[in-house]
N, CA, C and O of each residue as an XYZ file, in Angstrom:
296
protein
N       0.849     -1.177      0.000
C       0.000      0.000      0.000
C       0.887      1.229      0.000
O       2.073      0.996      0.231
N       0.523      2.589     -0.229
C      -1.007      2.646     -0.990
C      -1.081      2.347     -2.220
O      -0.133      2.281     -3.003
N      -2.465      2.109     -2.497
C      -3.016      1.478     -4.042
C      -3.593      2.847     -4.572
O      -3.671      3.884     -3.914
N      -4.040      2.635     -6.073
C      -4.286      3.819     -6.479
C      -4.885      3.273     -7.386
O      -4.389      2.316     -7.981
N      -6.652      4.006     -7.826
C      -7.463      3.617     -8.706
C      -7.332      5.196     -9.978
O      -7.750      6.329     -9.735
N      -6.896      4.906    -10.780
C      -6.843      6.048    -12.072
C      -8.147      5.936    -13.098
O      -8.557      4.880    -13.579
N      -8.718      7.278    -13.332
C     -10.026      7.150    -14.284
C      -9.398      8.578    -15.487
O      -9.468      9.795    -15.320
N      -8.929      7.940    -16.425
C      -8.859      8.742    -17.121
C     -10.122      9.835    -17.870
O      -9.947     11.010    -18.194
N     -11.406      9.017    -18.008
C     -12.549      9.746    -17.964
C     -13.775      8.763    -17.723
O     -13.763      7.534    -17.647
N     -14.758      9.584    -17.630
C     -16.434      9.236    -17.182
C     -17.588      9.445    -18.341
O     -18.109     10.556    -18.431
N     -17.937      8.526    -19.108
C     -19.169      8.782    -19.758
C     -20.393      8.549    -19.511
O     -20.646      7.476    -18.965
N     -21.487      9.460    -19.831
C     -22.559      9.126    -19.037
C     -23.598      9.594    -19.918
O     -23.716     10.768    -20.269
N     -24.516      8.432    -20.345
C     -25.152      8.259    -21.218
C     -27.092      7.978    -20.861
O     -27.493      7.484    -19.807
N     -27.942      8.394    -21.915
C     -29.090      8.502    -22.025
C     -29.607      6.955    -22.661
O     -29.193      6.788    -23.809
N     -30.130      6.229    -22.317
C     -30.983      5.313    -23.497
C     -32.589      5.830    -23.431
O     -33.524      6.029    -22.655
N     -32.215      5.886    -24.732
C     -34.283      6.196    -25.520
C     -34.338      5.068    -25.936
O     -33.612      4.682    -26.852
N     -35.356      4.195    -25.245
C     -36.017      3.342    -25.536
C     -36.628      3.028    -26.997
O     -36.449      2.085    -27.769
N     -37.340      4.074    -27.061
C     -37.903      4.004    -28.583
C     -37.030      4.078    -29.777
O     -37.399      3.573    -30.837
N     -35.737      4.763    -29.646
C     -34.852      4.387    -30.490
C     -34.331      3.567    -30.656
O     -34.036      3.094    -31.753
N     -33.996      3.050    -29.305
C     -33.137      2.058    -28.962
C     -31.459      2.670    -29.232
O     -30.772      2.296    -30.182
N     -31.134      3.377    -28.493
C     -29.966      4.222    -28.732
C     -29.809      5.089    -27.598
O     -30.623      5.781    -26.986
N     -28.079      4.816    -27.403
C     -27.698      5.874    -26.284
C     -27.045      6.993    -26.874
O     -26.441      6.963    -27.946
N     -27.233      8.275    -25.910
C     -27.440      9.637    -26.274
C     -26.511      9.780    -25.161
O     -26.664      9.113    -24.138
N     -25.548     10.619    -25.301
C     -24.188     11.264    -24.628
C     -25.198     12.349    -23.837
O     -26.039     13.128    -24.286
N     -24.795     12.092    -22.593
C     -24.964     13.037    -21.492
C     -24.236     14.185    -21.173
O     -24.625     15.347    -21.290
N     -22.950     13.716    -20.685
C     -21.639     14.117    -20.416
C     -20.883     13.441    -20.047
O     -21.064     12.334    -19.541
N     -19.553     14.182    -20.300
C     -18.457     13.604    -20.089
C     -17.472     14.678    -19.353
O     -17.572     15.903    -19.298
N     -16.299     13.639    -18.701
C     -15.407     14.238    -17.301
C     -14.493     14.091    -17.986
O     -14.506     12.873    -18.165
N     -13.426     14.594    -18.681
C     -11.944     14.309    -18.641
C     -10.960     14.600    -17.374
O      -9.811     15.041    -17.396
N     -11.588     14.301    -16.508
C     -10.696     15.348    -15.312
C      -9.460     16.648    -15.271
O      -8.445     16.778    -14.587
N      -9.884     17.225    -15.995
C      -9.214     18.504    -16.077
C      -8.717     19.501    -14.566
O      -7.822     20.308    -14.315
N     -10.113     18.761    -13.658
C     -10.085     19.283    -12.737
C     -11.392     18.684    -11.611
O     -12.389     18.244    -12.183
N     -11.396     18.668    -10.427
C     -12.425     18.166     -9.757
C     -13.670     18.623    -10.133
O     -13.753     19.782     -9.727
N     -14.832     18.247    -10.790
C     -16.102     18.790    -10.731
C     -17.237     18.410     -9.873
O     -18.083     17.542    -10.083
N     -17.067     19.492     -8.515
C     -17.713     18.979     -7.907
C     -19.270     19.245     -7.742
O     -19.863     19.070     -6.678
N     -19.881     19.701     -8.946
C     -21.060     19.529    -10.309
C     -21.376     18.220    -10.003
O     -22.524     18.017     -9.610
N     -20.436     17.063    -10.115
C     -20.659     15.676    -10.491
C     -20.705     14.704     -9.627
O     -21.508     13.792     -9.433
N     -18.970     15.277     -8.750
C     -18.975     14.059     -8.119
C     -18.783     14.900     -6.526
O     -18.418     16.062     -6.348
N     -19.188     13.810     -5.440
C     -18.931     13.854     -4.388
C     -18.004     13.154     -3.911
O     -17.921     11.927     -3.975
N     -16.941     14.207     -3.193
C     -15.592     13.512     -2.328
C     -16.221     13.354     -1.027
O     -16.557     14.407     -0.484
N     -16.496     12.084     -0.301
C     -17.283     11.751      1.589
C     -16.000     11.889      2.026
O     -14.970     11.653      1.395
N     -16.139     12.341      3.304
C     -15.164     12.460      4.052
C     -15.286     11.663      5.544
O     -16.475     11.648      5.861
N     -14.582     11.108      6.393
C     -15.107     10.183      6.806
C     -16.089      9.207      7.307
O     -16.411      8.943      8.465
N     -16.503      8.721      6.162
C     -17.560      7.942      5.448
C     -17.373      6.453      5.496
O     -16.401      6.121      4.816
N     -18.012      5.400      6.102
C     -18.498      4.248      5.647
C     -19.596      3.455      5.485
O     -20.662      4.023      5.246
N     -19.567      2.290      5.561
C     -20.846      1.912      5.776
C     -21.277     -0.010      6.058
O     -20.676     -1.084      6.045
N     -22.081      0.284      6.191
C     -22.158     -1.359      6.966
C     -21.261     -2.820      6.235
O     -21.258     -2.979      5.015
N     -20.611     -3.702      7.093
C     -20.382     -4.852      5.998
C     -19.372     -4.267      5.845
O     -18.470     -4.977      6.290
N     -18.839     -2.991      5.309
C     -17.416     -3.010      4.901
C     -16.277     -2.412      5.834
O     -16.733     -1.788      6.792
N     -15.156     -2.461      5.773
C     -14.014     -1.905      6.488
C     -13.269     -0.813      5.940
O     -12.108     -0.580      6.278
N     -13.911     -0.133      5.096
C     -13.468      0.674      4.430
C     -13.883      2.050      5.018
O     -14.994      2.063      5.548
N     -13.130      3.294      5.015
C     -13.377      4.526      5.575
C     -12.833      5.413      4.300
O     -11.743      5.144      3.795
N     -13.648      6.474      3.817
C     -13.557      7.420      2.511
C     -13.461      8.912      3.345
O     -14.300      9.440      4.075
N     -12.417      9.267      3.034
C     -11.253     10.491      3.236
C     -11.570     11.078      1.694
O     -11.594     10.554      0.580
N     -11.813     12.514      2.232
C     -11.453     13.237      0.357
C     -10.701     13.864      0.213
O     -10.547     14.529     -0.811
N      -9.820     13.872      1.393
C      -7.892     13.876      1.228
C      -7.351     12.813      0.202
O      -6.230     12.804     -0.307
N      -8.405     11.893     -0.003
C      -7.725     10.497     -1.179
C      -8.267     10.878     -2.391
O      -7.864     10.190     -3.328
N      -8.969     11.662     -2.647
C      -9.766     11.667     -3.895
C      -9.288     13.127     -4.710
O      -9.882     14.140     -4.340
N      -8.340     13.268     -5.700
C      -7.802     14.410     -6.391
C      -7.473     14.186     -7.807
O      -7.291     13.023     -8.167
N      -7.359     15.272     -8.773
C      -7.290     15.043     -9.657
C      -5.669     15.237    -10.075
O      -4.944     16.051     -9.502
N      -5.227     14.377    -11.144
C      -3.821     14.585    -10.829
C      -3.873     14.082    -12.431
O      -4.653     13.220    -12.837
N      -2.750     14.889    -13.379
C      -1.914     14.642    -14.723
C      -3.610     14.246    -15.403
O      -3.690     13.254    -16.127
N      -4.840     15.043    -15.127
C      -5.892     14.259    -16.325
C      -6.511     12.964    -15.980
O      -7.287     12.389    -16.743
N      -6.077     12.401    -14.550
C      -7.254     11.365    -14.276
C      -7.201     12.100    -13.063
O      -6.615     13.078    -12.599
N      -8.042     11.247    -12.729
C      -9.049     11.477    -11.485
C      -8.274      9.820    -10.021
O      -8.408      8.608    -10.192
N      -7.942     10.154     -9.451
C      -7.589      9.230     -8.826
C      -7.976      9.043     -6.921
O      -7.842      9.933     -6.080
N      -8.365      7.905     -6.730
C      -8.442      7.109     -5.861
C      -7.318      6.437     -4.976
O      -6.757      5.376     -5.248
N      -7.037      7.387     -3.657
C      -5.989      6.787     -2.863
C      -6.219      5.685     -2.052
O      -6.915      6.041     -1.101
N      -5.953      4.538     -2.006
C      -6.211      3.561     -1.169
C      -4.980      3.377      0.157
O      -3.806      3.060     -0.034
N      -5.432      3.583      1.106
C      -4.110      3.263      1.938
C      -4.136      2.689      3.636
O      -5.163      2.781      4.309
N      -3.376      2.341      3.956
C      -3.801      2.016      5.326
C      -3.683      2.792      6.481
O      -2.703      3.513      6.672
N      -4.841      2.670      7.456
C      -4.575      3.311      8.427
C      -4.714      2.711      9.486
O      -5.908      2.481      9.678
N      -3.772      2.165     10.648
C      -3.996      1.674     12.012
C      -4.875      2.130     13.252
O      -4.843      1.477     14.296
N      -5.473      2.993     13.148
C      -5.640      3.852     13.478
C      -7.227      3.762     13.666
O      -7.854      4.729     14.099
């Protein structure tokens, strides 16, 4: 550790049924945090898991968007 999840981008799409066709919503290149879109939790978990979400881990860095994974003893 730490691990690190990289998203170079996010597409997010419409289906019309009646067309049968997806329709571009938007899209994230991470240029920069949009926090429009997304939410960074800050110490955050939730049942079942052992996981705790810091948005000290969550920044945008070189055009992705990245996910710090790391340990804490604590």
């Amino acid at each position: 550790m730490p691990w690190f999840a990289k998203y170079d981008f996010v597409e997010v799409y419409d289906y019309d049924v009646a067309k049968k066709d997806f329709k571009l919503r938007w899209r994230d290149d991470f240029d920069k945090f949009d926090s429009t879109k997304w939410y960074a939790s800050e110490n955050w978990g939730f049942d079942g898991n052992s996981s705790l979400f810091m948005s000290s881990q969550v920044y945008v860095e070189n055009g992705n968007l990245t996910l710090k994974m790391d340990y804490n003893d604590g």
